[in-house]
DSSP file (Angstrom, degrees, kcal/mol; ACC not computed):
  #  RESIDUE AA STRUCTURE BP1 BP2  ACC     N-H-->O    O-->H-N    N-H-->O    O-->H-N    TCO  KAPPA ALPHA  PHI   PSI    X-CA   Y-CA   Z-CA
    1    1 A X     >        0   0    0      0, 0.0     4,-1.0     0, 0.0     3,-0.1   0.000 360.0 360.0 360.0 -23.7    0.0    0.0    0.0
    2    2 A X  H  >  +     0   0    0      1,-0.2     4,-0.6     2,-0.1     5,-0.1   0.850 360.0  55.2 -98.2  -9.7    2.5    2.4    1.0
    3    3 A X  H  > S+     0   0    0      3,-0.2     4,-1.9     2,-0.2    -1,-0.2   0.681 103.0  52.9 -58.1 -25.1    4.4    2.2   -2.8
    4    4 A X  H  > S+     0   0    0      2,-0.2     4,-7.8     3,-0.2    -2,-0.1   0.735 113.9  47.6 -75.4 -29.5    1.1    3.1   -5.0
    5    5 A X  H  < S+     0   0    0     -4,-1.0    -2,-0.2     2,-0.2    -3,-0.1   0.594 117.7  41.8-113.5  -4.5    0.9    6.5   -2.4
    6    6 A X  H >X S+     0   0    0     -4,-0.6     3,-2.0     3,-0.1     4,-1.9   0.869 116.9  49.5 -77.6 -46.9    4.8    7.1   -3.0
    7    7 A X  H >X S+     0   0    0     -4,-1.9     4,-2.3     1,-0.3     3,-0.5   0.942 117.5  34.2 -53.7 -64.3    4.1    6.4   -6.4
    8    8 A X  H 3< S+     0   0    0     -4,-7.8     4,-0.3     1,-0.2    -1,-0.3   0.404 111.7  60.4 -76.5  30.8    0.9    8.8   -6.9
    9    9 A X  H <> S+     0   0    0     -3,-2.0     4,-1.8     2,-0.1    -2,-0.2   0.554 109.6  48.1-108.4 -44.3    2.4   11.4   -4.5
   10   10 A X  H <X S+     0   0    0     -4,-1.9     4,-0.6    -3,-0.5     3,-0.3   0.925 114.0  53.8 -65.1 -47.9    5.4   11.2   -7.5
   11   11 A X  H >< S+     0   0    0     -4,-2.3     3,-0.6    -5,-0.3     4,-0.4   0.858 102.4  44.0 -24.9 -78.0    3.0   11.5   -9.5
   12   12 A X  H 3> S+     0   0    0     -4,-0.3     4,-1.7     1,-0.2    -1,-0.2   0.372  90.2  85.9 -81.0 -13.7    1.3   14.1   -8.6
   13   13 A X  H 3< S+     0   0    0     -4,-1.8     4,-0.4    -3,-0.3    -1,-0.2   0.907  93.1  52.8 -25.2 -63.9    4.5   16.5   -8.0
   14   14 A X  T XX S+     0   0    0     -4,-0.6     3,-5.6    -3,-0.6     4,-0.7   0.864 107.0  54.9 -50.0 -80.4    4.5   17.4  -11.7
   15   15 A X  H 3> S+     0   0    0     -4,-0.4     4,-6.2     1,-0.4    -1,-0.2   0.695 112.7  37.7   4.6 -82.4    0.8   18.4  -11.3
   16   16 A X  H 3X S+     0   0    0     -4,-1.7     4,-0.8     2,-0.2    -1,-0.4   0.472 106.9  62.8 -72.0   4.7    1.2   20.8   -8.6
   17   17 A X  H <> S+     0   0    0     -3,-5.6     4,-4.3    -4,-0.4     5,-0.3   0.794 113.8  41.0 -66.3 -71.1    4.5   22.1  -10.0
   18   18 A X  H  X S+     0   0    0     -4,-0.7     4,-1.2     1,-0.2    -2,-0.2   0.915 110.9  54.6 -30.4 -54.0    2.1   23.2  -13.0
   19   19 A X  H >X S+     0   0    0     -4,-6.2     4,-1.4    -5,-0.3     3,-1.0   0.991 112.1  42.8 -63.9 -48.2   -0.8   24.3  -10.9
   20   20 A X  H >X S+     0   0    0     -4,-0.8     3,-2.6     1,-0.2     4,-1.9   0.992 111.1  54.7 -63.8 -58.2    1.5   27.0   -8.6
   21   21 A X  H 3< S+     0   0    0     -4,-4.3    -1,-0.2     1,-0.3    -2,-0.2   0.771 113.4  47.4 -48.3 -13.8    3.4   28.4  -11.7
   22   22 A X  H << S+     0   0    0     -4,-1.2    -1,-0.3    -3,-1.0    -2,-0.2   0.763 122.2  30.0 -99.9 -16.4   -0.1   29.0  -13.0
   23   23 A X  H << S+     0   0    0     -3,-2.6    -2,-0.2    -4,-1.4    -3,-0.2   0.934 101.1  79.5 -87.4 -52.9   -1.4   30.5  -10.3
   24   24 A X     <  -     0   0    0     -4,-1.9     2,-0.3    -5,-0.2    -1,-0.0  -0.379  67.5-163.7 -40.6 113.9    1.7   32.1   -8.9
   25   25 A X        -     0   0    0     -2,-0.1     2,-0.4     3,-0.0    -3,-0.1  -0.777  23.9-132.6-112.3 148.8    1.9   35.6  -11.5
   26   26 A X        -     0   0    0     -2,-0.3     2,-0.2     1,-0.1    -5,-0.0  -0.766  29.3 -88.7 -84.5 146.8    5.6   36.8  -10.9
   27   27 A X        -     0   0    0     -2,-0.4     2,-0.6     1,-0.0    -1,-0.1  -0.270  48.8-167.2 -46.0 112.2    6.1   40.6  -10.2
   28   28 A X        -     0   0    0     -2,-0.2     3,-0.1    -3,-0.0    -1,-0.0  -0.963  17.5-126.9-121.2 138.0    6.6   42.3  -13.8
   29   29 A X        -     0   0    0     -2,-0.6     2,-0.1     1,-0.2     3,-0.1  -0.066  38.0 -87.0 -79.6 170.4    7.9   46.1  -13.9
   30   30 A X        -     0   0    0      1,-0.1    -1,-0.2    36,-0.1     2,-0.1  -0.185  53.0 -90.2 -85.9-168.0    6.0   48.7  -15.8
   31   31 A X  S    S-     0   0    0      1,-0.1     2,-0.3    -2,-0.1    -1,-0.1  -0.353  72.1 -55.0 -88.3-178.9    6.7   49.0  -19.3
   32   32 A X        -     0   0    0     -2,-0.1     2,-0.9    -3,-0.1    -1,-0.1  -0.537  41.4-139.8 -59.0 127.3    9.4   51.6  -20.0
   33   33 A X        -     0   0    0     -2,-0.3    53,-0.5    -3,-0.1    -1,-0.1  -0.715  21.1-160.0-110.5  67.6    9.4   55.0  -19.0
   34   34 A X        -     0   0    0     -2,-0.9    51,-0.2     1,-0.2    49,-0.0  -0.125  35.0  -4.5 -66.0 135.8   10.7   57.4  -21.7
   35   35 A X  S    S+     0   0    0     49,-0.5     2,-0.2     2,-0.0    -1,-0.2  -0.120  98.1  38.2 -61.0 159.4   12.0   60.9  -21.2
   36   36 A X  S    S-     0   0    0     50,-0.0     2,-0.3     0, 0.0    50,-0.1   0.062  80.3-144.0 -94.8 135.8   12.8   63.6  -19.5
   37   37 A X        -     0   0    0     -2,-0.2     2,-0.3    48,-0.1     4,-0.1  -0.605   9.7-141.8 -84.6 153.4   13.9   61.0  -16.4
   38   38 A X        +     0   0    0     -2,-0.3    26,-0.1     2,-0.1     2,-0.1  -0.756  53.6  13.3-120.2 157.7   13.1   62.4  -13.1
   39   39 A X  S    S-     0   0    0     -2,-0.3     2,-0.2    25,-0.1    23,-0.1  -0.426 109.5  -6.7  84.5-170.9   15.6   62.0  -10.0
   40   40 A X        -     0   0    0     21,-0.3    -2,-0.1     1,-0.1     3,-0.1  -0.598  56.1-175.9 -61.2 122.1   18.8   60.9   -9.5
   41   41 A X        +     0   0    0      1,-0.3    68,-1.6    -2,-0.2     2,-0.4   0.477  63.3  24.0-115.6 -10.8   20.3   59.6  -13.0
   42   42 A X  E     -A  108   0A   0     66,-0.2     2,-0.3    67,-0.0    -1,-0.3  -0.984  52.9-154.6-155.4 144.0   24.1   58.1  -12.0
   43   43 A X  E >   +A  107   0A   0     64,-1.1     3,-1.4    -2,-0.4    64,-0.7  -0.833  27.2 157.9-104.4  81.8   25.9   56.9   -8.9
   44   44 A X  G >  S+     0   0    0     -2,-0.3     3,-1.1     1,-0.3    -1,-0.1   0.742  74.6  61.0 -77.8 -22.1   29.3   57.5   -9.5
   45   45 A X  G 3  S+     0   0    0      1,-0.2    -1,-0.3    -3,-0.1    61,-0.0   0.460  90.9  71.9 -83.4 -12.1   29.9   57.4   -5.8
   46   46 A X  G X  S+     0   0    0     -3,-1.4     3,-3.2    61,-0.1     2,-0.7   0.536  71.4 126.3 -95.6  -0.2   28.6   53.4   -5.6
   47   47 A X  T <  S+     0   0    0     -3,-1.1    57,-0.2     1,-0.3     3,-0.1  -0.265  76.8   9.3 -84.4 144.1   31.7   52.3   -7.4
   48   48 A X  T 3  S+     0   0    0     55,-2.2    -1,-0.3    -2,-0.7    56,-0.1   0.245 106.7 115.0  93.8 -11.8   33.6   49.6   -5.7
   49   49 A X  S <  S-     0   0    0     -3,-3.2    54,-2.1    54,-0.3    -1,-0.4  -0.383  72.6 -75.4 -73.4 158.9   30.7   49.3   -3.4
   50   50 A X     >  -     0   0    0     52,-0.3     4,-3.5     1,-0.1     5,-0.5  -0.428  30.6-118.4 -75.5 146.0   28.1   45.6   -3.2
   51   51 A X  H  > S+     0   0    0      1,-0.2     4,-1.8    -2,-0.2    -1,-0.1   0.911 118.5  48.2 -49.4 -46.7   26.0   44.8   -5.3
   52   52 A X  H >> S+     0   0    0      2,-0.2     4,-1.8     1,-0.2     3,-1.4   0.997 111.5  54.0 -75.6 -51.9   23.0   45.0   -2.2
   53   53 A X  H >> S+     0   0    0      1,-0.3     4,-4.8     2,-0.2     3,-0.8   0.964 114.7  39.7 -38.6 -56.1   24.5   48.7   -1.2
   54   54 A X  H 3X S+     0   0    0     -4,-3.5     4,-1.2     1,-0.3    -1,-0.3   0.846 111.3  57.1 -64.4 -22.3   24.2   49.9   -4.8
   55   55 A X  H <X S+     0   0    0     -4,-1.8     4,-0.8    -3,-1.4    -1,-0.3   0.906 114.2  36.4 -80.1 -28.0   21.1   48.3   -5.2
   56   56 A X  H <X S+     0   0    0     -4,-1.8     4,-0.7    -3,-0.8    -2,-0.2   0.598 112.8  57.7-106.3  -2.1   19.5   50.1   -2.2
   57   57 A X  H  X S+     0   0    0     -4,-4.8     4,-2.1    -5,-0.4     5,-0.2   0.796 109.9  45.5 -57.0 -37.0   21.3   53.4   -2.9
   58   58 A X  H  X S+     0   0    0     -4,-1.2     4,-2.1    -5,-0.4     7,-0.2   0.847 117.7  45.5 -82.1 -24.2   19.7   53.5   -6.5
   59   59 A X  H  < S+     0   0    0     -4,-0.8    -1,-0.2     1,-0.2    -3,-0.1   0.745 118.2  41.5 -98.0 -14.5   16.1   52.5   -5.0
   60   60 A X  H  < S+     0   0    0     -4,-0.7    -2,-0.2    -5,-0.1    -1,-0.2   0.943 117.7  44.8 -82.2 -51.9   16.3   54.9   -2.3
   61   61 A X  H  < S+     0   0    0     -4,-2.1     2,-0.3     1,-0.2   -21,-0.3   0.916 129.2  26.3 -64.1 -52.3   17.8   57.9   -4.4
   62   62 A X     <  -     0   0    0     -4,-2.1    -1,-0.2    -5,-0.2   -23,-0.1  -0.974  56.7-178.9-107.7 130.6   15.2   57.2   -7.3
   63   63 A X  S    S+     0   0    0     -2,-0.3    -1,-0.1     1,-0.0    -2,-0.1   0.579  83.5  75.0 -86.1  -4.5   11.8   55.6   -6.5
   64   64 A X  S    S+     0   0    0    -26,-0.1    23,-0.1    22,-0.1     2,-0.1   0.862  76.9  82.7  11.3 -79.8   11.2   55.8  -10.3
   65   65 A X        +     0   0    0     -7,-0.2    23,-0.2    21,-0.2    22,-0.1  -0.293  46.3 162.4 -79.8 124.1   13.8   52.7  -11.1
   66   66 A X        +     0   0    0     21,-2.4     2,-0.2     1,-0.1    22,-0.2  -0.203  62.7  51.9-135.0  27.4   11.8   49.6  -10.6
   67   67 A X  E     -b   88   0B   0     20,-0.8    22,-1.5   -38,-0.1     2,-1.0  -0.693  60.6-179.2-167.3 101.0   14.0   47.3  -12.5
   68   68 A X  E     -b   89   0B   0     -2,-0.2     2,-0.3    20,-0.2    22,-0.2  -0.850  17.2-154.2-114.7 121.3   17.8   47.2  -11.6
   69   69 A X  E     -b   90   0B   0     20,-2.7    22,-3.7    -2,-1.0     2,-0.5  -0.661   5.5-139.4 -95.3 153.9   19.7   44.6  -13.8
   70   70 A X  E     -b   91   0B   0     -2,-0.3     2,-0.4    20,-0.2    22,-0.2  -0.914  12.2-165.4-136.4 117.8   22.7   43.1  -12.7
   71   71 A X  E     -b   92   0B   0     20,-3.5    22,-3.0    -2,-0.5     2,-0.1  -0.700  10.0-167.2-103.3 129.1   25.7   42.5  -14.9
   72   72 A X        +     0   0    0     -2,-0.4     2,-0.3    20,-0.2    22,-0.1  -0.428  68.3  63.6-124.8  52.9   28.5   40.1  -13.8
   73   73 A X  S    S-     0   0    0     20,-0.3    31,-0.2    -2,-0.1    -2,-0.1  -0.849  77.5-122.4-143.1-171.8   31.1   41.3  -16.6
   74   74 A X  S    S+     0   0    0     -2,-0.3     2,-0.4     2,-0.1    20,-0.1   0.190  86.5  86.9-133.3  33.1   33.0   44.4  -17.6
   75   75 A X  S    S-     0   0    0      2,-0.0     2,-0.2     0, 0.0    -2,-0.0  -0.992  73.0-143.8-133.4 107.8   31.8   44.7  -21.0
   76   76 A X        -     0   0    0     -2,-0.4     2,-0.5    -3,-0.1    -2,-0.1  -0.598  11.9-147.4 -80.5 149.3   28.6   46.6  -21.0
   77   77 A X        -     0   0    0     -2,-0.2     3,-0.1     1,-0.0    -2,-0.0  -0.901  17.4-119.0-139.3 117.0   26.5   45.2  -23.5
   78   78 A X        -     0   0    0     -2,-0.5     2,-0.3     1,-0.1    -1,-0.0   0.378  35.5 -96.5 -33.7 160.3   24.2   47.9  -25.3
   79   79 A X        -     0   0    0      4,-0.2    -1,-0.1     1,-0.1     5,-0.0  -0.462  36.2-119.5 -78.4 159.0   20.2   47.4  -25.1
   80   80 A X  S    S+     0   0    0     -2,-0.3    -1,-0.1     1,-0.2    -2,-0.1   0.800 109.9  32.7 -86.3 -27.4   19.3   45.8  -28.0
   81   81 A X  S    S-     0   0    0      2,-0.0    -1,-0.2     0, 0.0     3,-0.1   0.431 107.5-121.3-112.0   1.9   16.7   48.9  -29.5
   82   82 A X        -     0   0    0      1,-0.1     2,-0.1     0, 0.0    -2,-0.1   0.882  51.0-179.8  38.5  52.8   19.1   51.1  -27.8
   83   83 A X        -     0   0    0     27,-0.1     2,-0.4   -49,-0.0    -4,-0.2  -0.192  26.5-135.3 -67.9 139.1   16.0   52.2  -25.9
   84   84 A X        -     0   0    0     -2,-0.1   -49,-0.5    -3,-0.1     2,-0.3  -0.952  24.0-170.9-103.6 107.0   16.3   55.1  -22.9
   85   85 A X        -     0   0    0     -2,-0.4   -51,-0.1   -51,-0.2   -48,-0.1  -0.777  23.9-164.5-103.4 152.8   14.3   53.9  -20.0
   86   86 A X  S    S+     0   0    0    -53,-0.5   -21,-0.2    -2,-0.3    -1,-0.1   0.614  95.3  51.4-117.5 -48.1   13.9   56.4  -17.3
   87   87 A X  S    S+     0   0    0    -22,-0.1   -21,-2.4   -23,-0.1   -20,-0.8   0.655  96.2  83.0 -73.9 -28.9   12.8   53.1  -15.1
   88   88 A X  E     +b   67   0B   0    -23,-0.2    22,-0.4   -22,-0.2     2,-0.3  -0.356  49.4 178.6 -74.3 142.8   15.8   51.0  -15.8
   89   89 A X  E     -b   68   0B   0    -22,-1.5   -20,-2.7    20,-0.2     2,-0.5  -0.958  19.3-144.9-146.4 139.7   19.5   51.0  -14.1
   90   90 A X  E     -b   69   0B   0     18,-0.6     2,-0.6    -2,-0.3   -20,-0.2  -0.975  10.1-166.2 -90.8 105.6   22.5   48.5  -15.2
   91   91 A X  E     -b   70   0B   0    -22,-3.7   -20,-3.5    -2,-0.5     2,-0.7  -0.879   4.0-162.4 -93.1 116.8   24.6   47.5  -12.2
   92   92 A X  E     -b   71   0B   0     -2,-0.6    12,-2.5    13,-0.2    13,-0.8  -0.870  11.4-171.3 -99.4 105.4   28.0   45.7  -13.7
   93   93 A X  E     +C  103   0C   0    -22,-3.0   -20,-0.3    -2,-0.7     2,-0.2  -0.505  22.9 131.7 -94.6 135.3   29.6   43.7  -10.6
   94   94 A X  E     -C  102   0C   0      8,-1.4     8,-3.2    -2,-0.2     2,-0.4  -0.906  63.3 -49.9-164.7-159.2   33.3   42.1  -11.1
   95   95 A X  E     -C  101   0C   0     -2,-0.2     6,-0.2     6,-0.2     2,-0.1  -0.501  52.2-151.3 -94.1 136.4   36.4   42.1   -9.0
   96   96 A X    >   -     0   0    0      4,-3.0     3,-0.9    -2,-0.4     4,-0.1  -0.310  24.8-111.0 -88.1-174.3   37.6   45.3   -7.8
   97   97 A X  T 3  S+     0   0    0      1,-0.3     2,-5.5     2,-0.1     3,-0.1   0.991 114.7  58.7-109.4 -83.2   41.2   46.2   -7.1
   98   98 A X  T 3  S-     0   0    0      1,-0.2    -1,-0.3    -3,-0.1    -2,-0.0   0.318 128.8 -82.2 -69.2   8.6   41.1   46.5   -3.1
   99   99 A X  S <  S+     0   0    0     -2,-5.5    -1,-0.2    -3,-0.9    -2,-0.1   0.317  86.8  41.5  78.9 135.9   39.7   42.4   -3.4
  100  100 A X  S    S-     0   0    0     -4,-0.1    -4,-3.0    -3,-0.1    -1,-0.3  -0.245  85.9 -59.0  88.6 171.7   36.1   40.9   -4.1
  101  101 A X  E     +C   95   0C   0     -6,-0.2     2,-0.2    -2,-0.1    -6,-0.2  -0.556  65.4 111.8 -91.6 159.6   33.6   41.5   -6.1
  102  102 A X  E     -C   94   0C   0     -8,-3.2    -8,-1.4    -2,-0.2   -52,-0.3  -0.788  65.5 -22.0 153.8-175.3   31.3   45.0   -6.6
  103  103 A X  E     +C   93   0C   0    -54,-2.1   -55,-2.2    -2,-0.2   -54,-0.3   0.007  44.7 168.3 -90.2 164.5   30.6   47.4   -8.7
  104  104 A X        +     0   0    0    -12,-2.5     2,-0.2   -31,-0.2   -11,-0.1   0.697  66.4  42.4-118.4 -18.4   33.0   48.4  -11.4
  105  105 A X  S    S-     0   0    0    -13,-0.8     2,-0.3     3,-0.0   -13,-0.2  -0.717 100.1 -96.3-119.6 174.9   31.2   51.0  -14.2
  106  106 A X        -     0   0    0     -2,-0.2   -62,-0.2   -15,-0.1   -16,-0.1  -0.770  41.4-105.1-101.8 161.6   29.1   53.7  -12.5
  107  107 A X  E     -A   43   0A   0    -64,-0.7   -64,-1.1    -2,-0.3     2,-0.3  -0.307  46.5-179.7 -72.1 146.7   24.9   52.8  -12.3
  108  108 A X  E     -A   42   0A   0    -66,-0.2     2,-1.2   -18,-0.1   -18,-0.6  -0.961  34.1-111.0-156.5 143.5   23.4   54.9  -14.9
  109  109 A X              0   0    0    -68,-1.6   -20,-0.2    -2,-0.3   -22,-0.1  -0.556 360.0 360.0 -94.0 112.4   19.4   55.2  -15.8
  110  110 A X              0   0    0     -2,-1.2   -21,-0.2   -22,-0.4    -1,-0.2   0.213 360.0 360.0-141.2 360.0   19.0   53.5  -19.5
């Protein structure tokens, strides 16, 4: 008896994988925010800072930016429609000279 109710308990995993992702909506940012940008537009001051400092310097300085991307190179790599979002920030994290990682180009809103 107790293999048929591991077995449809196995079963029935997928199932209920399915059922939360459908129910479950993830958080989606507004659509893009075109100028004139309002706020604070660059943190030159967050470089060499963590990735969580800079992220709650940019959300405190602008509530605007509702979508902070996080880049783990040193190669910026252009928006693809080379788009201006008002709402948008790139953070690019690598290793900094003093040791560790944080950030390395300064946060800017695009």
């Amino acid at each position: 008896m107790e293999k048929s109710s591991f077995a449809s308990t196995f079963l029935l995993l997928p199932l209920l994988i399915i059922l939360l992702s459908t129910i479950h909506k993830p958080a989606t940012y507004g659509e893009c925010i075109p100028p004139p940008c309002q706020g604070k537009q660059s943190w030159p001051e967050l470089i060499g800072k963590d990735s969580n400092t800079a992220y709650n310097c940019i959300r405190h300085d602008n509530p605007q930016v509702n979508s902070i991307t996080f880049l783990i190179s040193d190669a910026l790599r252009p928006r693809a429609d080379n788009g201006m979002c008002c709402n948008h920030v790139l953070l690019v994290i690598g290793n900094i000279p003093s040791g560790g990682d944080g950030v390395i180009k300064v946060p800017h809103v695009g």
